[in-house]
C-alpha positions in Angstrom: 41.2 8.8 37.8 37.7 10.1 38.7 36.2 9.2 42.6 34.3 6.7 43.5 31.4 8.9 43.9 31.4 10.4 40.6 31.8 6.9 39.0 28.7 5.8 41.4 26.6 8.7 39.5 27.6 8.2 36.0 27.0 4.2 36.6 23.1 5.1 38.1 22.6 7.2 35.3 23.7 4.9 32.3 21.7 2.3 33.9 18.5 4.5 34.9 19.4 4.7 30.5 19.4 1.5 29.8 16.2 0.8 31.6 14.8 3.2 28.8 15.9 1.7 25.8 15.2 -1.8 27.3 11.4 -0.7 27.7 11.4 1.0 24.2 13.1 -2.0 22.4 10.2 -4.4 23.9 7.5 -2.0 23.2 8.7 -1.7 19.5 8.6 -5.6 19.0 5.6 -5.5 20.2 4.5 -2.8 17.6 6.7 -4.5 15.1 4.5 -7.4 15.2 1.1 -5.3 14.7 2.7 -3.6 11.6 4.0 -6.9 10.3 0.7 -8.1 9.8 -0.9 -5.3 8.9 1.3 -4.5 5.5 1.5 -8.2 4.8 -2.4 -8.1 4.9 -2.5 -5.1 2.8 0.0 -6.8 0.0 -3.0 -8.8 -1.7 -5.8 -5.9 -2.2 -2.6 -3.6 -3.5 -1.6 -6.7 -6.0 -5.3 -7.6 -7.4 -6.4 -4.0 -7.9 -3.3 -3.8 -10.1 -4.0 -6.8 -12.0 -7.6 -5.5 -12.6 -6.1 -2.2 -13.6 -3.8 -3.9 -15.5 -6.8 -6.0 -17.3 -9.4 -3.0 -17.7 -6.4 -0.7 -19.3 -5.6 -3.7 -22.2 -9.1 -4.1 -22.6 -10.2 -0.8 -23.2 -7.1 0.8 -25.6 -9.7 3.5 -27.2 -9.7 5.5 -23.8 -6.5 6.4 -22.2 -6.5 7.4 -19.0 -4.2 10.8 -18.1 -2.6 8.5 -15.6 -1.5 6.4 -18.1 -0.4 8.8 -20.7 3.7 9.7 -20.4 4.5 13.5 -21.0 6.3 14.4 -23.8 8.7 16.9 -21.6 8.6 17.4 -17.5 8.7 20.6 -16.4 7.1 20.4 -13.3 7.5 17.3 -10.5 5.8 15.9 -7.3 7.2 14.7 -4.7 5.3 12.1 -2.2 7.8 11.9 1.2 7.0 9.2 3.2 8.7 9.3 7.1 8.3 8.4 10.7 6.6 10.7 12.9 9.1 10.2 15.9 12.8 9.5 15.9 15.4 7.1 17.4 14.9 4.6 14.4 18.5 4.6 13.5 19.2 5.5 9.6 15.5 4.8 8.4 14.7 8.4 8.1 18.3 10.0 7.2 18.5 7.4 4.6 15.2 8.1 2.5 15.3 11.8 3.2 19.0 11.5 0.9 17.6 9.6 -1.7 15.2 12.2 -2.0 17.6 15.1 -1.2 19.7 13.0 -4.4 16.6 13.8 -6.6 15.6 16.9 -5.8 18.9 17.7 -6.8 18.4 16.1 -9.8 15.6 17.5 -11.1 16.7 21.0 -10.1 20.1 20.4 -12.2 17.3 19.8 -15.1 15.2 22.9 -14.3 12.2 21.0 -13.3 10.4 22.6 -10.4 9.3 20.6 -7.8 6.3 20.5 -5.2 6.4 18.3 -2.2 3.7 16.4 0.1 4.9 15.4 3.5 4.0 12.4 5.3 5.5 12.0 8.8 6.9 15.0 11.4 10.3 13.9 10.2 9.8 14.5 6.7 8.4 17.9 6.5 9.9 19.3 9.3 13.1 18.5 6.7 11.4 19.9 3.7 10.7 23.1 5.6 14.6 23.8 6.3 15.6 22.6 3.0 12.8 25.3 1.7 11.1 23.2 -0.6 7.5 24.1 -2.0 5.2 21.7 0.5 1.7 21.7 -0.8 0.8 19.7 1.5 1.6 17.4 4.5 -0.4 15.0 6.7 1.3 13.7 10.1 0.5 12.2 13.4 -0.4 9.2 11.8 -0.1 7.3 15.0 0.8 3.2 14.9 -2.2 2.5 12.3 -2.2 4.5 9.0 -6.0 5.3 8.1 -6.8 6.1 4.5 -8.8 8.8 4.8 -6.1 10.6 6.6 -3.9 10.1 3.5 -6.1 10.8 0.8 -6.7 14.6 1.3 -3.0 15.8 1.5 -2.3 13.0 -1.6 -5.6 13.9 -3.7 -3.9 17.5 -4.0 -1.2 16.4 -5.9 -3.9 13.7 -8.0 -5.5 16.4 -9.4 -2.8 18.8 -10.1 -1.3 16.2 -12.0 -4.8 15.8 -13.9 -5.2 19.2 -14.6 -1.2 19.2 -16.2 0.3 21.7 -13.2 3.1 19.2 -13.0 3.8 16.1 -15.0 5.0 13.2 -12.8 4.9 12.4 -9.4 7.3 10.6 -7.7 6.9 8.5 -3.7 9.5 8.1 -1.6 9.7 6.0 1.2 11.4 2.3 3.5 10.6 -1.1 1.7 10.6 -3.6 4.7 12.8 -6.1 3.5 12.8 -8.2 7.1 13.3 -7.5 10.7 17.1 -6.2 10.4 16.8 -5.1 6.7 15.0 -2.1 5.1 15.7 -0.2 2.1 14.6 3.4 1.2 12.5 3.4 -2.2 12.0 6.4 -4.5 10.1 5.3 -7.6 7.7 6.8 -9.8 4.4 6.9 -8.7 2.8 8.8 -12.0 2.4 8.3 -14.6 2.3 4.9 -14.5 5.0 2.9 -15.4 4.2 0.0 -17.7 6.1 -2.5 -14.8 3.8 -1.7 -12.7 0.6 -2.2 -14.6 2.7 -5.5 -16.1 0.4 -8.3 -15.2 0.9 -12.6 -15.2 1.3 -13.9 -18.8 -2.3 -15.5 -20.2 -3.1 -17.4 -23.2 -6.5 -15.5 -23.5 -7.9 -11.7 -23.0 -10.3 -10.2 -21.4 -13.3 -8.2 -22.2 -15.9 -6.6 -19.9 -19.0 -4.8 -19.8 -18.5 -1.0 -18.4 -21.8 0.4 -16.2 -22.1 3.3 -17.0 -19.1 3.7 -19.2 -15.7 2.8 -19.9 -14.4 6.2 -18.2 -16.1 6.5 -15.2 -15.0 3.0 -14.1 -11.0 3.8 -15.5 -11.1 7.0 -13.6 -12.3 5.3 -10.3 -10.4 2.4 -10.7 -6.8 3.9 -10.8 -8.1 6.7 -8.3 -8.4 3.8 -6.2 -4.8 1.9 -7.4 -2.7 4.8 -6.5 -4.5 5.2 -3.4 -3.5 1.8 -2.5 -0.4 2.7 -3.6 0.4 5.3 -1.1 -1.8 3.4 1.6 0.8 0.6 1.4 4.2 2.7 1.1 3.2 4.2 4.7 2.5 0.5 5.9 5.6 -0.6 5.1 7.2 2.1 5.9 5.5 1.8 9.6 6.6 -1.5 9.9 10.2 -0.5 9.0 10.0 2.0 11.3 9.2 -0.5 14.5 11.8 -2.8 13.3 14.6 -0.5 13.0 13.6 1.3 16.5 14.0 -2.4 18.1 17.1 -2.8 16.5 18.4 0.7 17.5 17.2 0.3 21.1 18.7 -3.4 21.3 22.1 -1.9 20.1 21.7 1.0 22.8 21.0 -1.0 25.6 23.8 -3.7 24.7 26.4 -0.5 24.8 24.7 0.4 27.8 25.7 -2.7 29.1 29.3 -2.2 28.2 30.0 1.1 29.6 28.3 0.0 33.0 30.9 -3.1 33.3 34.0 -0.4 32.2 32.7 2.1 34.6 32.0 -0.7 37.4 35.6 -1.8 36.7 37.1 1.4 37.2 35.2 1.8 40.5 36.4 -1.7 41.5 39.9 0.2 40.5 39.3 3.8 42.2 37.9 1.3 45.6 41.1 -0.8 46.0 43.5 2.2 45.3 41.7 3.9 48.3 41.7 1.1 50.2 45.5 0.6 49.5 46.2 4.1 50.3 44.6 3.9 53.7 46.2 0.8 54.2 49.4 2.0 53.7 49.2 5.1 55.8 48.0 2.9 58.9 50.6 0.5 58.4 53.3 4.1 57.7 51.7 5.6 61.3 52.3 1.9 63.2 55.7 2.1 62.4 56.0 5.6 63.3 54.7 4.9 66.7 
């Protein structure tokens, strides 16, 4: 059994820990909050600007736009990874990065080649070991995602796609389900998929009037959809990030907890075996004497 000192230490330093992860977990609620509001706020723009895109692209069927048009065969791929910039999240980020590890694999079985954009430390500091082709990367986003930080390294992979270097684009990143749930999400970001351009059903259509013409307001328009797009995928994926860290920190500092009572225990043991012992040698040396 180890001494009473060196039980003494190890207790001060799990508790010096568990100080730590207390102060993390209760500044990530906090933050948890912020981001909570923030995506839930976001949710509305993202769903009307798909049901106008939705509206203008059955409306207009004599112009196509290229973001709407499917490839007939895919020989080149995007990839948009969305991750945390810092770590002790628990799974968020090990569970996205093997859904997209899953397709990469995929795609590479198929002999697509891929390109990747990183957003987040975590996420292109693992596409640089796996060796993928990063095109791009944006991180250091801090705890509120700003759009025209994201449109740069995304735009890259807009207009490649436009100008038919690759022919789809996938994103990847954490659905925030609620505060003890997330999910890791890779869908298909281009072309578009008809579910997500699917709209509400309607007894009537619409028609509008296009200043200056129909293409100018198609191209902005979905330039400004898959914007939203990405804009939302890193807020949710920011407000699965703060919920998971308070969850991992809660979990750490309730083990921290339990190995300061076993250790405390054990130097309740290691106390009253010394004070036996001496016991026992006094008593031995009286009746020597």
């Amino acid at each position: 059994m180890a001494g009473s000192k060196e039980i003494r230490t190890k207790i001060k330093s799990v508790q010096n820990t568990r100080k730590i992860t207390k102060a993390m977990e209760m500044v990530a609620a906090s933050k948890m909050r912020k981001a909570q509001d923030r995506m839930r706020h976001a949710r509305p723009y993202a769903d009307k600007v798909r049901n106008i895109a939705a509206h203008l692209a059955d409306a207009n069927p004599e112009y196509r736009h290229p973001y709407l048009v499917p490839r007939e065969t895919v020989k080149n791929a995007a990839v948009i990874v969305v991750t945390t910039d810092k770590g002790l999240c628990g799974g968020l980020n090990t569970n996205v990065l093997r859904a997209v590890t899953n397709k990469l694999r995929e795609l590479e079985r198929t002999g697509v080649g891929v390109q990747a954009t990183a957003i987040g430390n975590k996420g292109f500091g693992f596409l640089q070991r796996i060796g993928a082709k990063i095109v791009s990367h944006v991180v250091q986003l801090g705890d509120t995602p700003h759009l025209e930080k994201l449109i740069g390294p995304v735009k890259i992979q807009l207009d490649a796609y436009a100008a038919g270097e690759i022919d789809a684009v996938y994103l990847a990143y954490t659905r925030f389900i609620n505060t003890m749930k997330q999910e890791p999400v890779l869908e298909q970001l281009l072309p578009l998929s008809a579910e997500r351009l699917q709209e509400e059903s309607r007894e009537y259509s619409w028609d509008y009037l296009y200043e200056p013409d129909a293409q100018s307001v198609l191209d902005e328009l979905l330039l400004r959809y898959i914007e939203s797009l990405v804009y939302q995928a890193v807020a949710e994926n920011m407000a699965s990030e703060q919920s998971a860290r308070m969850v991992a920190m809660k979990a750490a500092s309730d083990n921290a907890k339990k190995v300061i009572d076993e250790l405390q225990l054990s130097y309740n043991k290691a106390r009253q075996a010394a004070i036996t012992k001496e016991l026992s040698e006094i008593v031995g040396g009286a009746a020597a004497v």
